[in-house]
ROSE-4610 file (N, C-alpha, C; in Angstrom, 1 decimal, always signed):
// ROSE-4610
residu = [X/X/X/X/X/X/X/X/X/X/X/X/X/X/X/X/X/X/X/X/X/X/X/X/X/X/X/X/X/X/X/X/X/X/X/X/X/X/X/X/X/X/X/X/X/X/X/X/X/X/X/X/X/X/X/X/X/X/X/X/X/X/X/X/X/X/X/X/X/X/X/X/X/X/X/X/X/X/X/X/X/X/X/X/X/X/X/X/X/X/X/X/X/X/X/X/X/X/X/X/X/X/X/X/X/X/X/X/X/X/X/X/X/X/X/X/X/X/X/X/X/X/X/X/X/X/X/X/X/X/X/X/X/X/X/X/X/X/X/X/X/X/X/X/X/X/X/X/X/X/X/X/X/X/X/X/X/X/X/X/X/X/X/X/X/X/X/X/X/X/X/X/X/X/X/X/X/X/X/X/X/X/X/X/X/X/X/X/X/X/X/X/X/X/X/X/X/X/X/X/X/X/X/X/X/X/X/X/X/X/X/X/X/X/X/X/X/X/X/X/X/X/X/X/X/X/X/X/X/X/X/X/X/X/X/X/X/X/X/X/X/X/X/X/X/X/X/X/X/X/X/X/X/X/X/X/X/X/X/X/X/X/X/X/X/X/X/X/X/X/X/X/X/X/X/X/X/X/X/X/X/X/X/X/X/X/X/X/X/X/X/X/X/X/X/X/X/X/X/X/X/X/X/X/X/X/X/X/X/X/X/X/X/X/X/X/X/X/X/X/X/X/X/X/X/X/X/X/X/X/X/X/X/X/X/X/X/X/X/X/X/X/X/X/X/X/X/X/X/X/X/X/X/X/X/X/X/X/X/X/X/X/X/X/X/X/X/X/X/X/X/X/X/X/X/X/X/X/X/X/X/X/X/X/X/X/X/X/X/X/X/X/X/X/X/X/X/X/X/X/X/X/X/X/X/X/X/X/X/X/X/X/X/X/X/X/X/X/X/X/X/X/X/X/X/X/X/X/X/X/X/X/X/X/X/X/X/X/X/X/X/X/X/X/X/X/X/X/X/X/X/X/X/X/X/X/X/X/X/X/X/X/X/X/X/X/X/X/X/X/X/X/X/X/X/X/X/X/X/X/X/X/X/X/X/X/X/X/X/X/X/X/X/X/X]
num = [1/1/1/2/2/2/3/3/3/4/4/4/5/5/5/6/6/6/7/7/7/8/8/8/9/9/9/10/10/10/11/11/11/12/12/12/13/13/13/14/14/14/15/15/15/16/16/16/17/17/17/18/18/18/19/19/19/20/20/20/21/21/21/22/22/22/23/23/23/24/24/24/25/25/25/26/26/26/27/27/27/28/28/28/29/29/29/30/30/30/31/31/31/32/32/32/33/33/33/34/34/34/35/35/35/36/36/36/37/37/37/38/38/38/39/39/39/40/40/40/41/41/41/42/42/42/43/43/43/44/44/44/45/45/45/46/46/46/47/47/47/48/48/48/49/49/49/50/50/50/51/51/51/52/52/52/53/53/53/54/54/54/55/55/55/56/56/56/57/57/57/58/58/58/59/59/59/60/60/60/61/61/61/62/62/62/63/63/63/64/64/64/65/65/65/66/66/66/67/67/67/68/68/68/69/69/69/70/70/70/71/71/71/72/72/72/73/73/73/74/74/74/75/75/75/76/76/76/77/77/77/78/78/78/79/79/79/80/80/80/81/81/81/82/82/82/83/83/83/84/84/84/85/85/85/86/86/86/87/87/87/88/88/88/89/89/89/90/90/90/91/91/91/92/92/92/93/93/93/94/94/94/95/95/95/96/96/96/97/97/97/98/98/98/99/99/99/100/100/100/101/101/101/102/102/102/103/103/103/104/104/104/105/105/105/106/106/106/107/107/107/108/108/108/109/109/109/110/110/110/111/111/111/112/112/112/113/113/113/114/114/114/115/115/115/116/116/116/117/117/117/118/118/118/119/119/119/120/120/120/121/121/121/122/122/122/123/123/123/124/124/124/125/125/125/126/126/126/127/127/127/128/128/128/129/129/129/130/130/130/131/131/131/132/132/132/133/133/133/134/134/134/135/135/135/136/136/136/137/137/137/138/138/138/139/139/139/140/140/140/141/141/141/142/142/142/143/143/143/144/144/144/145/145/145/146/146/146/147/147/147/148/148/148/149/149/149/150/150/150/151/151/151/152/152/152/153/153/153/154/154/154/155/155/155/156/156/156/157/157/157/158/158/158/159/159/159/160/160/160/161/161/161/162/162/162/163/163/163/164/164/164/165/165/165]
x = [-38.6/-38.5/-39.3/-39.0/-39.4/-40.1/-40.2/-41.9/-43.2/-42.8/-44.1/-44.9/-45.9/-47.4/-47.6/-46.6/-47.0/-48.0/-48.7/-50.0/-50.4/-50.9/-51.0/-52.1/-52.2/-53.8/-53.9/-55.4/-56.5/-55.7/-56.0/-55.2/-56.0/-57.2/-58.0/-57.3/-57.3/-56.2/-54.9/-54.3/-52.9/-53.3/-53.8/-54.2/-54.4/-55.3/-56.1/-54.8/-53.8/-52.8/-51.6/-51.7/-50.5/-51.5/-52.5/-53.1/-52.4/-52.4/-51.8/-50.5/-49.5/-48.3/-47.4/-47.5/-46.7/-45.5/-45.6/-44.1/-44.5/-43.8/-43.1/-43.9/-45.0/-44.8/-45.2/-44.3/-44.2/-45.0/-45.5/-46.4/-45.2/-45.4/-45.2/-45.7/-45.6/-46.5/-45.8/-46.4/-46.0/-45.8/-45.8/-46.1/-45.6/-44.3/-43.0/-43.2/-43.3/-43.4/-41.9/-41.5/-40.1/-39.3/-39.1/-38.4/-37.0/-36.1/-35.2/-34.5/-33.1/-32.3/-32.5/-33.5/-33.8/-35.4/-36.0/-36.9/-36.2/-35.2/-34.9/-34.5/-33.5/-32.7/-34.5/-35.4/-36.5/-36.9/-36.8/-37.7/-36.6/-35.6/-34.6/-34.7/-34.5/-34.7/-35.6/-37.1/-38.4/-38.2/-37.8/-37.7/-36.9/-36.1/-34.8/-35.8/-36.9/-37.8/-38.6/-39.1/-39.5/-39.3/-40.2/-40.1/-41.2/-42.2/-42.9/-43.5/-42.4/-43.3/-43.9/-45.4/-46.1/-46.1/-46.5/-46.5/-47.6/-48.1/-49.3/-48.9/-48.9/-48.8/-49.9/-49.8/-51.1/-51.4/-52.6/-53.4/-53.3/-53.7/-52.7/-53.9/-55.2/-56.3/-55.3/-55.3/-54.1/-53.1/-52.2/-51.0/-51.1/-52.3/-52.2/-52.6/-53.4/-54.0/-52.8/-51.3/-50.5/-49.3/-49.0/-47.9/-48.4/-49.5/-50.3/-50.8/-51.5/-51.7/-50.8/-49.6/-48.9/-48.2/-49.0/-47.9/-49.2/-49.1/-47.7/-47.5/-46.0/-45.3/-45.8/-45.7/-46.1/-47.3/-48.1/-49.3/-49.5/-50.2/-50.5/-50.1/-50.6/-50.5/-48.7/-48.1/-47.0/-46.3/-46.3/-45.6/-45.8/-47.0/-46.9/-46.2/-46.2/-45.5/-44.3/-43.3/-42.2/-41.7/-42.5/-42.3/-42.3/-43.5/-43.6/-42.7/-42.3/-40.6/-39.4/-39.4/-38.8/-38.1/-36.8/-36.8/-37.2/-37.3/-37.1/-38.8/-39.6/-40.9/-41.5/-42.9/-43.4/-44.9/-45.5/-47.1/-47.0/-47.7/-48.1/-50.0/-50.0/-51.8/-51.9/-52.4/-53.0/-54.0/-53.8/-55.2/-55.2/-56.4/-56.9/-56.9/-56.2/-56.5/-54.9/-55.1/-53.9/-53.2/-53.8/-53.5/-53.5/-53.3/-53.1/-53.6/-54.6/-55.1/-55.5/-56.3/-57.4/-56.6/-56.0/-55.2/-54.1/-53.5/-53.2/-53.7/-54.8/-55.9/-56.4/-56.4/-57.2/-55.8/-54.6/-53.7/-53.1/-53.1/-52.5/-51.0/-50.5/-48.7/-47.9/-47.0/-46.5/-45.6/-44.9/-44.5/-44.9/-44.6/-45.3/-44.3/-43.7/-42.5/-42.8/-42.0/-42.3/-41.1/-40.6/-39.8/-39.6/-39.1/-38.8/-39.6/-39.6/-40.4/-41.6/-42.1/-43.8/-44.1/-43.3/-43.5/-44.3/-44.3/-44.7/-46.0/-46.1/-47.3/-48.2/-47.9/-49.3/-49.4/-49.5/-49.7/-50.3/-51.8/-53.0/-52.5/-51.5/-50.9/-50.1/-49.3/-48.3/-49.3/-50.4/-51.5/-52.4/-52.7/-53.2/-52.4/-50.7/-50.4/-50.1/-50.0/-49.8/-51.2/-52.3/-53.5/-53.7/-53.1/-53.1/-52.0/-51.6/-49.7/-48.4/-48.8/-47.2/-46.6/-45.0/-44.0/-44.1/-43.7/-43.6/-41.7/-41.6/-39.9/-39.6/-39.1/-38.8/-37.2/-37.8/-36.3/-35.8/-34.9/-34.5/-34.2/-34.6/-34.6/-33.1/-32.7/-31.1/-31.2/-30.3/-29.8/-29.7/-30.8/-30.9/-31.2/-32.5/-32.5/-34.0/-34.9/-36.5/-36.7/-38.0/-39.2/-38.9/-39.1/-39.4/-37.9/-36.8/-35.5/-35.5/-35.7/-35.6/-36.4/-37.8/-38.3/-37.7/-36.8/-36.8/-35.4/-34.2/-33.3/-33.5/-34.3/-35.3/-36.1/-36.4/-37.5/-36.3/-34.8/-34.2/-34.1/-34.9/-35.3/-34.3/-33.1/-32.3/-32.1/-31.7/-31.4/-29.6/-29.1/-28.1/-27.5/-28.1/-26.9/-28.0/-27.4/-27.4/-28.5/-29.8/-30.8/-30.6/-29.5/-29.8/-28.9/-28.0/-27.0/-26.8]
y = [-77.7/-76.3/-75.4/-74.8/-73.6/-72.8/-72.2/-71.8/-72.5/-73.8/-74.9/-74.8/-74.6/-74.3/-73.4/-71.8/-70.6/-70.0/-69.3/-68.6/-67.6/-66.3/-65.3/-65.6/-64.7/-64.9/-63.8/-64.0/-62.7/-61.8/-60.4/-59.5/-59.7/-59.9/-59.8/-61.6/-62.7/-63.6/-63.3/-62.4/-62.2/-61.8/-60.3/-59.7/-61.1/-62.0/-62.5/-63.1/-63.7/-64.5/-63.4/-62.4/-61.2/-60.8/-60.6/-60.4/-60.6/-59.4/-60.0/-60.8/-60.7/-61.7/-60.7/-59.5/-58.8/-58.7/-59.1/-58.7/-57.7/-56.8/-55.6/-55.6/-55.7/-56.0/-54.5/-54.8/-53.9/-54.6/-53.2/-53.8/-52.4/-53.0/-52.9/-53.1/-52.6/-52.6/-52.8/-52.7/-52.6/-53.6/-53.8/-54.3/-55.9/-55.3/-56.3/-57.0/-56.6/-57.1/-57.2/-58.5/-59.0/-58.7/-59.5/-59.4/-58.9/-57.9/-57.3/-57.5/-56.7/-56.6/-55.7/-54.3/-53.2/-53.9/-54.4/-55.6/-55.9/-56.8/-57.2/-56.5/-55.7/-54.5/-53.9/-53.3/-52.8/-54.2/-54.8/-56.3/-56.5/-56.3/-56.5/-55.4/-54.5/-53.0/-53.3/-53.8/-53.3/-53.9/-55.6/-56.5/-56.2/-55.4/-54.8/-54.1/-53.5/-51.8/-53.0/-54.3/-55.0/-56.5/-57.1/-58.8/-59.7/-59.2/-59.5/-58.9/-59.2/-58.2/-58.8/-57.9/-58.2/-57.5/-58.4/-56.9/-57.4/-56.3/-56.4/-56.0/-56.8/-57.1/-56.6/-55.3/-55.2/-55.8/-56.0/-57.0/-56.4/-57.3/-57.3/-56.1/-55.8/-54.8/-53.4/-52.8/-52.0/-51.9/-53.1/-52.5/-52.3/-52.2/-52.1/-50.3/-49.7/-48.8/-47.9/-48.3/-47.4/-47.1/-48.5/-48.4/-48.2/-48.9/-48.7/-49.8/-50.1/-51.3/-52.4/-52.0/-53.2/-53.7/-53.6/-54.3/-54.5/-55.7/-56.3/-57.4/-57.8/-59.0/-59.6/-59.8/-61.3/-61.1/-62.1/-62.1/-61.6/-61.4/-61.4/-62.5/-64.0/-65.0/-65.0/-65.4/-65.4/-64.4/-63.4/-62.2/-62.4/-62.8/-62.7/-64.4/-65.3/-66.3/-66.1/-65.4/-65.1/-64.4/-63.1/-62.9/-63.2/-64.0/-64.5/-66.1/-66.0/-67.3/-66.9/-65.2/-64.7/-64.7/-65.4/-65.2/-64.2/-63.2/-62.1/-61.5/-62.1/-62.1/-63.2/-62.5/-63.5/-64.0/-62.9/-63.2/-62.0/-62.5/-61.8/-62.1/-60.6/-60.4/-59.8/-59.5/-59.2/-58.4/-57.1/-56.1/-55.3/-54.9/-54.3/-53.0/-52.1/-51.1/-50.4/-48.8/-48.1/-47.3/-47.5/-46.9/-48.0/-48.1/-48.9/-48.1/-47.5/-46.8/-47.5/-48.1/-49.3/-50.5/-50.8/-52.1/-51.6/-50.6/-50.0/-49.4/-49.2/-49.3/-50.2/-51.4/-52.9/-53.6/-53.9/-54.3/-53.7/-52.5/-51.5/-51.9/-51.8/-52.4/-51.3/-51.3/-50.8/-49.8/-50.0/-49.8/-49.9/-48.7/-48.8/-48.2/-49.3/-49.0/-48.2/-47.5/-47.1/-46.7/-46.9/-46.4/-44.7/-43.9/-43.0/-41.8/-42.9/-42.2/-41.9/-42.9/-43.0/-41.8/-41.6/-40.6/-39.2/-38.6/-37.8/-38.2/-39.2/-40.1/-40.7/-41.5/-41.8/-41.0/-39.9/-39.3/-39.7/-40.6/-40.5/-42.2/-42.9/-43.8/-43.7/-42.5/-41.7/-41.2/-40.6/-40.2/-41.0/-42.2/-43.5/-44.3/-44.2/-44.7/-43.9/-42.8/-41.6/-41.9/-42.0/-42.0/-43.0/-44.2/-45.8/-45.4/-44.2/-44.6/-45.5/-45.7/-46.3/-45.4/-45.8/-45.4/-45.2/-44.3/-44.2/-44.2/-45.5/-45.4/-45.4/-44.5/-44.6/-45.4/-46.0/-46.8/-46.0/-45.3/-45.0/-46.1/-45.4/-46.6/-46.5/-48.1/-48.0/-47.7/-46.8/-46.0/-46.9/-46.9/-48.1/-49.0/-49.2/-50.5/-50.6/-50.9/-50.8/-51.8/-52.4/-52.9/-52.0/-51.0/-50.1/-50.2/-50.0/-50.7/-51.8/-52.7/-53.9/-54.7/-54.0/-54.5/-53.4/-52.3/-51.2/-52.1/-52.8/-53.5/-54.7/-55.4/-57.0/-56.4/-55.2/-55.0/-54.3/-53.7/-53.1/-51.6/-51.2/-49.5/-48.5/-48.9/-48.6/-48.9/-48.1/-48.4/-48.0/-47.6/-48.0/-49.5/-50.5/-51.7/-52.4/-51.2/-51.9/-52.7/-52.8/-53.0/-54.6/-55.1/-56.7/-56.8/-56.0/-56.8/-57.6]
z = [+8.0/+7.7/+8.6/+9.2/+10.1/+9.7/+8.2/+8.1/+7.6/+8.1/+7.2/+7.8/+7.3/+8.4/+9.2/+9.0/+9.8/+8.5/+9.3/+8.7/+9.8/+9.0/+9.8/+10.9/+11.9/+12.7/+12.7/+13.0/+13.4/+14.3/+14.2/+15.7/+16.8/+16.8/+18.1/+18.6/+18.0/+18.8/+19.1/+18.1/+18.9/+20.2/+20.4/+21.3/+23.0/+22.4/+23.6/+24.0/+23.4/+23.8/+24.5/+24.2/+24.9/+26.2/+26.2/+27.5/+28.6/+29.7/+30.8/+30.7/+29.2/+29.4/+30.5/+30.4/+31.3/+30.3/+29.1/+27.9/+27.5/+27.0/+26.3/+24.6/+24.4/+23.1/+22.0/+20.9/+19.8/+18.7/+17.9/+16.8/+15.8/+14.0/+13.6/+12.0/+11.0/+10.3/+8.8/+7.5/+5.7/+5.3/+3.7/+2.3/+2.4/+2.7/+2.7/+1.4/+0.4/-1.1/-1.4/-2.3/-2.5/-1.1/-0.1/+1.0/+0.4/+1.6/+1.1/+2.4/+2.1/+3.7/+4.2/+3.9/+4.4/+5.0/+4.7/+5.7/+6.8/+6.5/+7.8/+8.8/+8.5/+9.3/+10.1/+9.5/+10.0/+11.1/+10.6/+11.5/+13.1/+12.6/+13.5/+14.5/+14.0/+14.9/+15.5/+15.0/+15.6/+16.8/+16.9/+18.0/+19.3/+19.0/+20.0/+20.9/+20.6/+21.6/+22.5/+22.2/+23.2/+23.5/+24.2/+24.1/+23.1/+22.6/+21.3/+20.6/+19.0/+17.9/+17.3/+16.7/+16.5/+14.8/+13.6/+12.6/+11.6/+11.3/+10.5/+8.5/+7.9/+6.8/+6.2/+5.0/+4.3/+3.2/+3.2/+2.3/+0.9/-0.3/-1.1/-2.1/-1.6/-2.1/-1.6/-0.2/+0.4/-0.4/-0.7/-1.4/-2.8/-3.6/-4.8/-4.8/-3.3/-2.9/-2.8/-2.0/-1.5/-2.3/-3.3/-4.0/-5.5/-6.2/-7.4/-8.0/-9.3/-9.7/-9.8/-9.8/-10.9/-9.4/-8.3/-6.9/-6.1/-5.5/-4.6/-5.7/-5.6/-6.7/-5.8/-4.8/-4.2/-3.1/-3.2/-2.4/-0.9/-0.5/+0.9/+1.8/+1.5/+2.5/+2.4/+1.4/+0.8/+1.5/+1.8/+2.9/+3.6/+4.3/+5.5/+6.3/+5.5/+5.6/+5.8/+4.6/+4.9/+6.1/+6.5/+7.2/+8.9/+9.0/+10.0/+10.1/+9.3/+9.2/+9.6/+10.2/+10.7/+12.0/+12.6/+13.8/+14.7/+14.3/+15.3/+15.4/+14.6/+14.5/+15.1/+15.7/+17.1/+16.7/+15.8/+15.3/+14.3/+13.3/+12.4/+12.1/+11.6/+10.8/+9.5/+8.4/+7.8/+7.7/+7.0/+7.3/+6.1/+6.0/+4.8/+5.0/+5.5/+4.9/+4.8/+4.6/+4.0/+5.2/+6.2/+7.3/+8.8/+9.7/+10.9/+12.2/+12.2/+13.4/+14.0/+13.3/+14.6/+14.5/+14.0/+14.4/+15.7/+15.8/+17.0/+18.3/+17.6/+19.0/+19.3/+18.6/+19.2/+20.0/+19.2/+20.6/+21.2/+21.3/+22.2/+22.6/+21.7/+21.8/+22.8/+23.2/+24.5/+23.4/+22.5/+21.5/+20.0/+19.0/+17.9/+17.2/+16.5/+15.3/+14.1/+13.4/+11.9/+11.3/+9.7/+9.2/+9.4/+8.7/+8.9/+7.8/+6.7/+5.5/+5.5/+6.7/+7.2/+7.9/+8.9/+9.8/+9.2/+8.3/+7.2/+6.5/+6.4/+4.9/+6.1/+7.2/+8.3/+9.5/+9.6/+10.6/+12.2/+11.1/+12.0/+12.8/+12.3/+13.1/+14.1/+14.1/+15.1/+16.2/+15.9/+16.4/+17.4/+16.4/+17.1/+18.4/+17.9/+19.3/+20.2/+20.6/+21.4/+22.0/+21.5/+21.9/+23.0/+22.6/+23.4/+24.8/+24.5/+25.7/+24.7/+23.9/+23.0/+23.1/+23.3/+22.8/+21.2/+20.7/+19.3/+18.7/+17.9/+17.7/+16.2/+15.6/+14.6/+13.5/+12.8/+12.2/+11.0/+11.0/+9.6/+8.5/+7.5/+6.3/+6.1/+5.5/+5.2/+3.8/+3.0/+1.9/+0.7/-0.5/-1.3/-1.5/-0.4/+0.0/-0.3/-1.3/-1.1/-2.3/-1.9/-3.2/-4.2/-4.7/-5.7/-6.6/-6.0/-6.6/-6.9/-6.2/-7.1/-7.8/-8.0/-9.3/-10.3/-10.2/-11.1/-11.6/-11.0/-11.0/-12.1/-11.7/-12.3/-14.2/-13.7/-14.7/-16.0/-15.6/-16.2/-16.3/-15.2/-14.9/-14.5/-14.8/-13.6/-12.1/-11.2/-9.3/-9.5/-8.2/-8.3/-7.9/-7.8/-7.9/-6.2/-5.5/-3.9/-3.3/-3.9/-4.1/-4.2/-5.1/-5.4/-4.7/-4.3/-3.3/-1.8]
């Protein structure tokens, strides 16, 4: 099985291993609590702006910070496993906080992905890669497609439907 034995690393090793590769590489960032196809579609997109993405998974103190107590459903190691089980995913990290500034200033990605919803809610991350020279590219979110639906789906809360589809 092709995610047996992936586990996040440190960013300052990703970093030392992209050094001087002379690749294109994009960082990208969030929760990714219950993987979804609006995950992927985002994961997918991000990979297309260069030749290694990189994405930083928030730690599961963070996401209880941005979304509220009762999340993340699934752990930190456990996301970032899945995700980094991802073809189109090259390295993944783990980071504790609610914002990504200095994880964008330590690898200095040539590109720096974000949904569309973010663009508005982290500023000081739009900010942070402008600062480095990143490209800054935004992904629009696809229509029905989030964490927050499908535990609302699972829990009986309503959604409209597209969420589990």
């Amino acid at each position: 099985m092709r995610v047996a034995g992936v586990r996040p690393a440190a960013l300052a090793s990703i970093r030392a291993r992209l050094a001087d590769s002379g690749r294109r590489v994009v960082l990208g960032t969030g929760c990714f609590d219950i993987m979804h196809s609006g995950h992927l579609y985002f994961l997918e997109q991000a990979s297309e702006q260069g030749d290694v993405l990189v994405i930083g998974v928030n730690s599961d103190r963070s996401v209880r910070e941005i979304k509220g107590t009762d999340r993340p459903i699934v752990g930190e190691l456990a996301r970032a496993t899945l995700v980094a089980g991802l073809r189109c995913v090259d390295h993944v990290f783990v980071y504790d906080g609610t914002v990504a500034d200095d994880q964008i200033r330590e690898l200095r990605p040539d590109v720096y992905v974000t949904g569309a919803e973010s663009v508005d809610g982290y500023p000081s991350e739009l900010a942070a890669a402008r600062e480095i020279g990143a490209r800054v590219y935004v992904i629009d979110r696809l229509p029905d497609h989030s964490t927050t639906l499908v535990v609302g789906l699972v829990l009986g809360r309503g959604g409209s439907g597209q969420a589990a589809r």
